[in-house]
DRENDO-1510 file (C-alpha; in Angstrom, 1 decimal, always signed):
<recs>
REC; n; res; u; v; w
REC; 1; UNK; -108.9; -72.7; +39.0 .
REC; 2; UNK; -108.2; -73.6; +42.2 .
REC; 3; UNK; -109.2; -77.1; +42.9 .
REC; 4; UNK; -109.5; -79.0; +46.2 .
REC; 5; UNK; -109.6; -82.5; +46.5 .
REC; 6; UNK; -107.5; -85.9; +45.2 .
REC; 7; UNK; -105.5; -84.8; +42.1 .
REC; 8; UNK; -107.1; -86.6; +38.9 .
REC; 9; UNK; -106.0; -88.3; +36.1 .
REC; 10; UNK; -105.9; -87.3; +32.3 .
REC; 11; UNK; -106.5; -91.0; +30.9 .
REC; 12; UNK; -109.9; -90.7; +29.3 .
REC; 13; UNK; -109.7; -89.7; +25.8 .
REC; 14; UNK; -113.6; -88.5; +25.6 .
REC; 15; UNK; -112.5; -85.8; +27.3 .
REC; 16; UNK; -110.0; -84.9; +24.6 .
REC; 17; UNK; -110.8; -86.1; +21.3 .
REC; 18; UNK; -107.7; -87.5; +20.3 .
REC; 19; UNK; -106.7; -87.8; +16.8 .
REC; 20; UNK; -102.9; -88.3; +15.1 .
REC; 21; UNK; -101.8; -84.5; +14.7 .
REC; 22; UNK; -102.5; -83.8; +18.7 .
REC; 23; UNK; -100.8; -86.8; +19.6 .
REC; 24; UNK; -97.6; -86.4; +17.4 .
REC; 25; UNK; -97.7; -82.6; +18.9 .
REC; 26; UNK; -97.7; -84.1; +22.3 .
REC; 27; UNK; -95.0; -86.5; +21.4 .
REC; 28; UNK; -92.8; -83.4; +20.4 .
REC; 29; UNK; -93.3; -81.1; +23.2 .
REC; 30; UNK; -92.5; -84.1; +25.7 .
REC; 31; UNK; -89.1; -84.5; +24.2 .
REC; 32; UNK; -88.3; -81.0; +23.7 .
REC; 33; UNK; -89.5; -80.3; +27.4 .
REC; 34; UNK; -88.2; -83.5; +28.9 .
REC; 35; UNK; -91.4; -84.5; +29.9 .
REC; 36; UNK; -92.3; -87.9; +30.2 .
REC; 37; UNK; -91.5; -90.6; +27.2 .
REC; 38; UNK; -94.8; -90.5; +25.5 .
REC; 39; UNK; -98.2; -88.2; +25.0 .
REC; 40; UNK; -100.6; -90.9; +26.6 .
REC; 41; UNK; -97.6; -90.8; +29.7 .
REC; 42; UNK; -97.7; -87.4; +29.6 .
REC; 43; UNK; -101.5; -86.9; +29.9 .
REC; 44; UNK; -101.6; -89.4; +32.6 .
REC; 45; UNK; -99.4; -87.5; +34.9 .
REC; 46; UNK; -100.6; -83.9; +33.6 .
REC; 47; UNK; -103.1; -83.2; +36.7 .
REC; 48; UNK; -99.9; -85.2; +39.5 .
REC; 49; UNK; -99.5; -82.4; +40.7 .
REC; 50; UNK; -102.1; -79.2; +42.2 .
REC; 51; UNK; -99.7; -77.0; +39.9 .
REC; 52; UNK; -100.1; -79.2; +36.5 .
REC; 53; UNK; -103.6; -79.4; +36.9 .
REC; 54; UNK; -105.0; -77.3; +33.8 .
REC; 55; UNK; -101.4; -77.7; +31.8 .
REC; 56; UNK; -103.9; -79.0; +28.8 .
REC; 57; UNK; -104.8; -75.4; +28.4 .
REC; 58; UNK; -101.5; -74.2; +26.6 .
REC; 59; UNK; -102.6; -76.3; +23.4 .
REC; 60; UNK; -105.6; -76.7; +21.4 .
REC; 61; UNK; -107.4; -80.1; +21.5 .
REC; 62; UNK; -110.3; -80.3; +20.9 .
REC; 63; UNK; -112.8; -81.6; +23.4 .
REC; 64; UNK; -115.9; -83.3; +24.1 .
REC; 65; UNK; -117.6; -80.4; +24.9 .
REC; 66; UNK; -117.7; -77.0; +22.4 .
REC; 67; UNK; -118.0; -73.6; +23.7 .
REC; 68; UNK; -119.1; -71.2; +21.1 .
REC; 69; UNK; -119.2; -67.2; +21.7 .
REC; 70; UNK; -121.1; -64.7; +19.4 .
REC; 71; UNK; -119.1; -62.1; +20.8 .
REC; 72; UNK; -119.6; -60.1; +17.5 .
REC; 73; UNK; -123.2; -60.5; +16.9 .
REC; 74; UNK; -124.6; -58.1; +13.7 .
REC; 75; UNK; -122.9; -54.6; +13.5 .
REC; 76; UNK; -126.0; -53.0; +15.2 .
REC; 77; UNK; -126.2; -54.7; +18.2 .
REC; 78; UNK; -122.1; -54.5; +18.5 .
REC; 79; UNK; -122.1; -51.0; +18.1 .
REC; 80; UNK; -125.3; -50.5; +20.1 .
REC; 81; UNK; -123.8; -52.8; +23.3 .
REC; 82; UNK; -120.3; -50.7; +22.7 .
REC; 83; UNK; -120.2; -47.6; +21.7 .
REC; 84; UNK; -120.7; -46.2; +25.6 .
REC; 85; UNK; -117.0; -48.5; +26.0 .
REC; 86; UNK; -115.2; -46.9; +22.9 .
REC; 87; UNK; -116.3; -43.5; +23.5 .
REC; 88; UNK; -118.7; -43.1; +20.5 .
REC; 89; UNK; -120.2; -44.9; +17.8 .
REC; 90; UNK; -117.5; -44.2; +15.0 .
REC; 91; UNK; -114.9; -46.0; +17.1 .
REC; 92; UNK; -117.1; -49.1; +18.0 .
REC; 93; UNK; -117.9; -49.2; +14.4 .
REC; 94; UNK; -114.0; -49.3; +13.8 .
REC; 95; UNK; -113.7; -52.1; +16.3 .
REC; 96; UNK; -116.2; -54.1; +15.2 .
REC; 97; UNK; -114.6; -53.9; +11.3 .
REC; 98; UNK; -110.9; -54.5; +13.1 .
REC; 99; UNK; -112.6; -58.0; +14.6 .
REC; 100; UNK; -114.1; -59.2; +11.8 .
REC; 101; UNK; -110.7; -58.7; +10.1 .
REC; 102; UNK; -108.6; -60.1; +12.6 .
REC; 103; UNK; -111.0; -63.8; +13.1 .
REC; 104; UNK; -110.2; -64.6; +9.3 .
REC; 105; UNK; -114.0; -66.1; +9.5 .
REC; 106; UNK; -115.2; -68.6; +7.6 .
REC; 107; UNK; -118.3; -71.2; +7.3 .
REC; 108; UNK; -117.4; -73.8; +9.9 .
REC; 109; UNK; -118.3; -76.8; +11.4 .
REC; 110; UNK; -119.5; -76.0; +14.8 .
REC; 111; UNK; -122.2; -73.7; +13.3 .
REC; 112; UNK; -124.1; -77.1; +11.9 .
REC; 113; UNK; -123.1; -79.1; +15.1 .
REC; 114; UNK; -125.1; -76.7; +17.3 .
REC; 115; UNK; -127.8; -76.7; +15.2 .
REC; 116; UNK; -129.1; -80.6; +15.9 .
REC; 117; UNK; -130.3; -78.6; +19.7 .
REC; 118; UNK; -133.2; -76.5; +17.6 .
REC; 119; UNK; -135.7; -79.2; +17.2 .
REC; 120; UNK; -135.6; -79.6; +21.1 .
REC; 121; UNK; -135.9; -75.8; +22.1 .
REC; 122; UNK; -138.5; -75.3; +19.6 .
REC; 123; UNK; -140.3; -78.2; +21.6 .
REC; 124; UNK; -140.1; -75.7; +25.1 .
REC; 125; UNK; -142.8; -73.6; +23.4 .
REC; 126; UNK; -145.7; -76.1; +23.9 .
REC; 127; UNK; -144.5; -78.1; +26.6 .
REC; 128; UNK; -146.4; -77.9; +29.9 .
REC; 129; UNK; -144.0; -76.7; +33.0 .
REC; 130; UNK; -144.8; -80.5; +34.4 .
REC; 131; UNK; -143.6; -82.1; +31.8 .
REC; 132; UNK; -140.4; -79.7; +31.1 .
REC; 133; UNK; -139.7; -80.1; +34.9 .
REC; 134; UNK; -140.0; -83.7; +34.8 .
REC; 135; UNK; -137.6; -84.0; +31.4 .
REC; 136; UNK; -135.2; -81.7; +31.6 .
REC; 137; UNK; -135.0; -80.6; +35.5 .
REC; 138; UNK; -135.0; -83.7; +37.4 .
REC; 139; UNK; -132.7; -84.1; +40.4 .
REC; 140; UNK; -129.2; -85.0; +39.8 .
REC; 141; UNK; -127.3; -88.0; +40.8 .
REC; 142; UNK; -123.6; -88.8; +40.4 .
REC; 143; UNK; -122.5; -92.7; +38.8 .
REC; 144; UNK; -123.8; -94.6; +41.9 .
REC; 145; UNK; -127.3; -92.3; +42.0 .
REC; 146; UNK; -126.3; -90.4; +45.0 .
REC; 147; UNK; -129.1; -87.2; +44.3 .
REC; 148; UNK; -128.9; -84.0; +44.9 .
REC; 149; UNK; -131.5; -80.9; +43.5 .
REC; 150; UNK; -129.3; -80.3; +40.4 .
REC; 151; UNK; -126.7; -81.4; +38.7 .
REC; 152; UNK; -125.3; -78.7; +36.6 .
REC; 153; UNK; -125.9; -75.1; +37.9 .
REC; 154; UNK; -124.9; -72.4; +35.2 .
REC; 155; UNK; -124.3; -68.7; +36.7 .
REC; 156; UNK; -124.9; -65.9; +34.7 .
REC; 157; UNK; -124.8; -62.1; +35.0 .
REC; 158; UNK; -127.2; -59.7; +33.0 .
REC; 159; UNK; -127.9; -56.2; +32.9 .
REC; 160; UNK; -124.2; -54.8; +33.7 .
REC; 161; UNK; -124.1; -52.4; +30.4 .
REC; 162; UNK; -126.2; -49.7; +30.2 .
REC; 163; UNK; -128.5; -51.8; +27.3 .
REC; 164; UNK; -131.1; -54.5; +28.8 .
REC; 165; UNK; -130.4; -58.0; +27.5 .
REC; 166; UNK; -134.0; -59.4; +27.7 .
REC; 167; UNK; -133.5; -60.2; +24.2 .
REC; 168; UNK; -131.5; -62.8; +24.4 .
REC; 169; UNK; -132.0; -64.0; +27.9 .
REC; 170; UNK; -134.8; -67.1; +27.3 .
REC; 171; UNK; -132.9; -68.4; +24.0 .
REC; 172; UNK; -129.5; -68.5; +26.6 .
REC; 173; UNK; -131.6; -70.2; +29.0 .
REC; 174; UNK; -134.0; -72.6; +27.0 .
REC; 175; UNK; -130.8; -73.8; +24.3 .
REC; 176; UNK; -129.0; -74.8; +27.9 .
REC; 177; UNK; -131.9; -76.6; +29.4 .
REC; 178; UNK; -132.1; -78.9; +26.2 .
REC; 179; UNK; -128.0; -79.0; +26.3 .
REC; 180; UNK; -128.2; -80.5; +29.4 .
REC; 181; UNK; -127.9; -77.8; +32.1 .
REC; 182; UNK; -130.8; -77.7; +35.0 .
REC; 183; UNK; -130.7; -74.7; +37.1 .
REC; 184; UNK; -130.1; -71.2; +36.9 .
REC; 185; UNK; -128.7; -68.5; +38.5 .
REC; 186; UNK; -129.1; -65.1; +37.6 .
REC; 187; UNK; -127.5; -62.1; +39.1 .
REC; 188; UNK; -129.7; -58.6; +37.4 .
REC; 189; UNK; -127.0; -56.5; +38.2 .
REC; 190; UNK; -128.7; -53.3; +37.7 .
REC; 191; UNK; -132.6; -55.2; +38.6 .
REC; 192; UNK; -134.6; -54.0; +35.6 .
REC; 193; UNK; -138.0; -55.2; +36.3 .
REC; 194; UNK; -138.6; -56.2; +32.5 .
REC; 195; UNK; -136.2; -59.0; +33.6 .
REC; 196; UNK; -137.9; -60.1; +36.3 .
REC; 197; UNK; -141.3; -60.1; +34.7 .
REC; 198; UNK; -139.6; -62.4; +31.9 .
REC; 199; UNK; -138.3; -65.1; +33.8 .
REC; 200; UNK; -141.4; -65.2; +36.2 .
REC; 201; UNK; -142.5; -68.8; +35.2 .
REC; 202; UNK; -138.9; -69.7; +35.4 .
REC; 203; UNK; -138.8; -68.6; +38.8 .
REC; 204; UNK; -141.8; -70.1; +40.4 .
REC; 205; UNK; -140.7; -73.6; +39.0 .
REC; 206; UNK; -137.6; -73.7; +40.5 .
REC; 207; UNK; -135.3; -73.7; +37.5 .
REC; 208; UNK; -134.0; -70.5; +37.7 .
REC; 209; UNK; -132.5; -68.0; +40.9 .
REC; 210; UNK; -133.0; -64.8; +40.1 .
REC; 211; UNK; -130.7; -62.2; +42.3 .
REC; 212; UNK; -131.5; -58.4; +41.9 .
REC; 213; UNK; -127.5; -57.1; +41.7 .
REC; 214; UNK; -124.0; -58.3; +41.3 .
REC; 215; UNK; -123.0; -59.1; +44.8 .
REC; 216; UNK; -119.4; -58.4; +46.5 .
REC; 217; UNK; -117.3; -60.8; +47.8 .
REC; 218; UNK; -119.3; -60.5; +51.2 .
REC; 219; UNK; -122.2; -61.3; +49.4 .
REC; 220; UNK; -123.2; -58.2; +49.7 .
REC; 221; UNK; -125.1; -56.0; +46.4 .
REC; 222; UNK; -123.1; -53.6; +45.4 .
REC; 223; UNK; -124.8; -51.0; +44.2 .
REC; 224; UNK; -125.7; -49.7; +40.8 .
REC; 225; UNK; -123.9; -46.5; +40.1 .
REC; 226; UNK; -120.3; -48.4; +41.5 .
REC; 227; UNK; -120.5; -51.4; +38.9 .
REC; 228; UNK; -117.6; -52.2; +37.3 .
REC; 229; UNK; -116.9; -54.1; +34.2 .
REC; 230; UNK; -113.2; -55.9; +33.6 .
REC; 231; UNK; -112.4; -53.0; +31.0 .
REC; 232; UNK; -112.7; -50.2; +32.7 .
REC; 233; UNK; -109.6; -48.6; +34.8 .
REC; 234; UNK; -111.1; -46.8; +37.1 .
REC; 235; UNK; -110.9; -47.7; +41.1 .
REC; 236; UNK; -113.6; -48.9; +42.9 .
REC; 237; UNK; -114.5; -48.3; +46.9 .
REC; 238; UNK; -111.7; -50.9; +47.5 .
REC; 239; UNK; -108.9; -49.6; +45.3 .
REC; 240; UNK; -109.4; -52.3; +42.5 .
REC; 241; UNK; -109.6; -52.4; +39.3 .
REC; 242; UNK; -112.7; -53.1; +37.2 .
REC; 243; UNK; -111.5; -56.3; +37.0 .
REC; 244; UNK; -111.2; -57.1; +40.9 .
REC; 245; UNK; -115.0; -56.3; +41.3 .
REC; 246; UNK; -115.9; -58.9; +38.1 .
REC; 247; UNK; -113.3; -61.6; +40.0 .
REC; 248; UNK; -115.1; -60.9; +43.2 .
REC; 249; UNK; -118.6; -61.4; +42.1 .
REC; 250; UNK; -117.1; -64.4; +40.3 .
REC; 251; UNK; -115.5; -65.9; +43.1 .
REC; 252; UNK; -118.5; -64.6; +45.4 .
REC; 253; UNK; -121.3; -66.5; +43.3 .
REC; 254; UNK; -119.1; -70.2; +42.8 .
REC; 255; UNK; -118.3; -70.1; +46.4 .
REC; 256; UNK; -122.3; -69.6; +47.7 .
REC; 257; UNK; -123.4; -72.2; +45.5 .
REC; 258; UNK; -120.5; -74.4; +46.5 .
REC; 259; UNK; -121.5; -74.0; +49.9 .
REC; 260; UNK; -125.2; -74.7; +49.5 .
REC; 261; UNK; -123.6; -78.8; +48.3 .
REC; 262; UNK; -126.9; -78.6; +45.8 .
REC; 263; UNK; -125.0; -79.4; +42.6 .
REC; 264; UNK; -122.6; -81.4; +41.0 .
REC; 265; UNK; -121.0; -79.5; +38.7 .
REC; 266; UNK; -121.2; -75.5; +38.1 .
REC; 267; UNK; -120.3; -73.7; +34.5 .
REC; 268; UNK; -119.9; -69.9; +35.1 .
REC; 269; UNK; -120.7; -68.6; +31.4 .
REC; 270; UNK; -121.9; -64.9; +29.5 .
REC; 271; UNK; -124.9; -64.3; +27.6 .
REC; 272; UNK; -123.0; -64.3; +24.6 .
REC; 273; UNK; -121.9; -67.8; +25.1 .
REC; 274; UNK; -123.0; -71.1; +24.6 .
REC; 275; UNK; -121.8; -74.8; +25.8 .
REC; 276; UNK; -122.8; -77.8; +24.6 .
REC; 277; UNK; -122.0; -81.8; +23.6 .
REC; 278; UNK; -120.2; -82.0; +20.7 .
REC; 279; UNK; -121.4; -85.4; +20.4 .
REC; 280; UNK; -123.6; -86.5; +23.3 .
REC; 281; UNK; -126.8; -86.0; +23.7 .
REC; 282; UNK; -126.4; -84.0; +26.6 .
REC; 283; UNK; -124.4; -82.7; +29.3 .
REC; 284; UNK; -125.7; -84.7; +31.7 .
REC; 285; UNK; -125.0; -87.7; +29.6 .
REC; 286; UNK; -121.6; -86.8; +29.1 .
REC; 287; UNK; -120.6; -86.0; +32.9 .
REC; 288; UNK; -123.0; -88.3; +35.2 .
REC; 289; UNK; -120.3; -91.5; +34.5 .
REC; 290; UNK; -117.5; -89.0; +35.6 .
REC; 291; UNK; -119.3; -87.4; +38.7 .
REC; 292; UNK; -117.6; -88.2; +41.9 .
REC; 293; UNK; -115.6; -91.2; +40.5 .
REC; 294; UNK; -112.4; -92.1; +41.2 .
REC; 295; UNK; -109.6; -90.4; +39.5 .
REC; 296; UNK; -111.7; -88.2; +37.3 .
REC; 297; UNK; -110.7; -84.8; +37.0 .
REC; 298; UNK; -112.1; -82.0; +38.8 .
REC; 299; UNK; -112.9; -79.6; +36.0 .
REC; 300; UNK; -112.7; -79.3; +31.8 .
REC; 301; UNK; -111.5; -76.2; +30.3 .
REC; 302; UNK; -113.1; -75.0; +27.2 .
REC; 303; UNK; -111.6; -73.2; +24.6 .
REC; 304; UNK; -113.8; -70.6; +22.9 .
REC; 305; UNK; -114.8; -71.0; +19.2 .
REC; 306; UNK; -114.9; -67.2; +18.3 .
REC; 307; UNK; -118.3; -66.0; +15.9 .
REC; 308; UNK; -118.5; -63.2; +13.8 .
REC; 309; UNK; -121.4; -61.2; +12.3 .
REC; 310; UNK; -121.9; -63.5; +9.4 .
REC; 311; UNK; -122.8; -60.7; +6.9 .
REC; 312; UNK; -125.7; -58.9; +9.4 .
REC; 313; UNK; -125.8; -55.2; +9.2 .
REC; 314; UNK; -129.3; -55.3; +11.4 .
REC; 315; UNK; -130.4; -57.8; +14.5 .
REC; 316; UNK; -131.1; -60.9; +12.6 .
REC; 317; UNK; -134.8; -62.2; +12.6 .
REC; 318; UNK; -134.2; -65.7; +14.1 .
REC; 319; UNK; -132.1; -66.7; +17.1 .
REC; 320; UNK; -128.2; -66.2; +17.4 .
REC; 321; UNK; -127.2; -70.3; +17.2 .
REC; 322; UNK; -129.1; -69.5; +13.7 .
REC; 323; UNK; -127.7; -66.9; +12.5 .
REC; 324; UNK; -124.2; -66.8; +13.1 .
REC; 325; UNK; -122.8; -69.4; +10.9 .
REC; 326; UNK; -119.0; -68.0; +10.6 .
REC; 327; UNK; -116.4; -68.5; +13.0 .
REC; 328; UNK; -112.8; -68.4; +13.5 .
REC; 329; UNK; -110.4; -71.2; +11.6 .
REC; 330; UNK; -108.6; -71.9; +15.5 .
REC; 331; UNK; -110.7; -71.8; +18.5 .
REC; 332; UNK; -109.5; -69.1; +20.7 .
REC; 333; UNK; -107.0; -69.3; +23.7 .
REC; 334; UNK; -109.5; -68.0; +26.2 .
REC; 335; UNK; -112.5; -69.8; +27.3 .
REC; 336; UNK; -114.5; -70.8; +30.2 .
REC; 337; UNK; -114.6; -74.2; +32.8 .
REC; 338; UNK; -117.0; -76.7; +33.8 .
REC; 339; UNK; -116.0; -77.9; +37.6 .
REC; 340; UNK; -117.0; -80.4; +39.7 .
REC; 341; UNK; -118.4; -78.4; +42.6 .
REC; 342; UNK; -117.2; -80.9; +45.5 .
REC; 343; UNK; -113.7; -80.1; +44.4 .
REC; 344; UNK; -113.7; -76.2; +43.9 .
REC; 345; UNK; -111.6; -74.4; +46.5 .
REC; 346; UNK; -114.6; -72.6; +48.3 .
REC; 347; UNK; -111.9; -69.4; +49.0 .
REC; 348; UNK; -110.8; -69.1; +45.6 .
REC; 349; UNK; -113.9; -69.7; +43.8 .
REC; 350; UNK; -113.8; -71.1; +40.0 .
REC; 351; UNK; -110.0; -71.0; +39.1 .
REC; 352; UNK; -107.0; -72.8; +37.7 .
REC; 353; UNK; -103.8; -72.8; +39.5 .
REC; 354; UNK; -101.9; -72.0; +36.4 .
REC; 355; UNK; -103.8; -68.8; +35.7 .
REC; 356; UNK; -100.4; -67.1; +34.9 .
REC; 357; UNK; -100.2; -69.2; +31.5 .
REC; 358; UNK; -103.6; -68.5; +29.9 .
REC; 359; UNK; -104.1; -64.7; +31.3 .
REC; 360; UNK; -108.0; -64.7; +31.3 .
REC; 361; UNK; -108.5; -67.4; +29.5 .
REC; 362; UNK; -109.1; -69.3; +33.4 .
REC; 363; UNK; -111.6; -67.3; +33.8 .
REC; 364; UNK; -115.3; -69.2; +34.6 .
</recs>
């Protein structure tokens, strides 16, 4: 990530949720690496320096804030979102077995932790759009109560594969209102009008901003028969990769809502994926004492906590943060950030200077 602004410090602990075993780690790899004396020295100075800034990524601690991905979901919907990737259904099949092996999954945690967000969502249902506005979307103000219209904006992308994710769309939205996050934007890359009319209340009340394609880094839509997803290797119009046309859209989306100064802080996340407290109420609990204060830091990295299928052959009946119970023993070296958006470099977009260290694991 890129970051702009005075470099912050690491002192907090609620950002890292220290216990003994991280901190004897710490003490270790600052003596092997000649780093400074101790792991409370060494976390003060970690963000000095533009090109230290997201040196916490190269080790597991775990954080205040849990990002869990249901990247596997039940073997049908796997195979079914897939199969047009692996070139049939026999070798998503295969895939989807090879994952399950390689995660080692087990009952965890996390899966109960997220579940404490369920009374709330089921409390969306009944709740007039007043009310919901007036509890869950009201303007956001840093620690001294400067406002502005939101305070966490969340960018998501829909639609790319060739299935429609409707599906899944208002429990993504609805489990990250209650989590703490206020305003949407959503970029239908291919515009499927099912989408729209789903998420018409949503738009008329202002929580979410509903875009009908991925955009280029011009801003520009690019259109539907050149989308591009990171996997594939074919070259688009401009000679990239896949991968360049997802970074651009990335980049492109951080850098228009960075420019509109409407926000505090933006999280760049997938359908599949879900960020939360692990012990606050809220997001907004959690980050209004650290917004625009002195010496915090400019963005958290989160490392994924990978989900499996949990035993489903079929789409479960109930919602995924229900159904999914197993996850990896480690959380996963890739991940996604939350960034203060005064302090993202509008030409880079949502990115860590150290991308080199983590591959994609940088990515928003």
């Amino acid at each position: 990530m890129m970051i702009s602004g005075s470099a912050p410090s690491c002192k907090r602990y609620l950002w890292l949720g220290f216990g003994t075993l991280p901190l004897l780690l710490l003490q270790v790899m600052a003596v092997l690496s000649n780093a400074p004396s101790s792991p409370l020295e060494y976390l003060s100075s970690c963000f000095s320096e533009s090109r230290r800034r997201c040196a916490l990524m190269r080790w597991w601690l775990p954080t205040e804030i849990e990002l869990h991905h249901y990247q596997q979901r039940s073997e049908e919907e796997f195979v079914k979102r897939r199969s047009y990737q692996m070139k049939g259904l026999e070798a998503a099949k295969q895939d989807f077995w090879r994952r399950e092996e390689e995660e080692h999954l087990n009952d965890c945690e996390g899966a109960r932790r997220i579940l404490r967000f369920l009374p709330l969502m089921d409390s969306l249902k009944t709740l007039p759009w007043s009310e919901r506005l007036q509890r869950f979307h009201a303007m956001g103000r840093d620690h001294q109560g400067t406002p502005r219209p939101h305070f966490i904006t969340a960018v998501l992308e829909v639609n790319l594969f060739s299935t429609v994710e409707d599906e899944y769309l208002l429990e993504w939205i609805d489990f990250h209102t209650v989590a703490g996050m206020d305003h949407f934007v959503i970029y239908d890359a291919r515009n499927v009008s099912s989408t729209g009319e789903l998420l018409k209340d949503y738009v008329s009340n202002g929580v979410v901003e509903l875009w009908p394609c991925r955009i280029d880094v011009d801003g520009n839509c690019v259109p539907v028969d050149e989308l591009m997803t990171w996997n594939l290797k074919a070259k688009d119009l401009r000679g990239g990769s896949g991968g360049a046309q997802e970074e651009a859209f990335r980049a492109a989306a951080v850098k228009r809502i960075v420019q509109e100064v409407s926000t505090y802080w933006i999280a760049q996340l997938d359908l599949d994926e879900f960020m939360f407290p692990r012990q606050a109420s809220s997001l907004r609990e959690l980050l209004v004492p650290h917004t625009h204060q002195a010496g915090s830091v400019d963005m958290f990295f989160v490392w994924y906590l990978i989900f499996g299928s949990s035993g489903w052959h079929a789409k479960p009946p109930m919602r995924q943060i229900e159904a999914y119970r197993r996850c990896a023993s480690a959380r996963n070296w890739n991940g996604k950030s939350i960034a203060q958006a005064d302090r993202v470099d509008r030409s880079q977009g949502l990115r860590c200077s150290l991308s080199q260290l983590v591959g994609r694991g940088d990515m928003p």
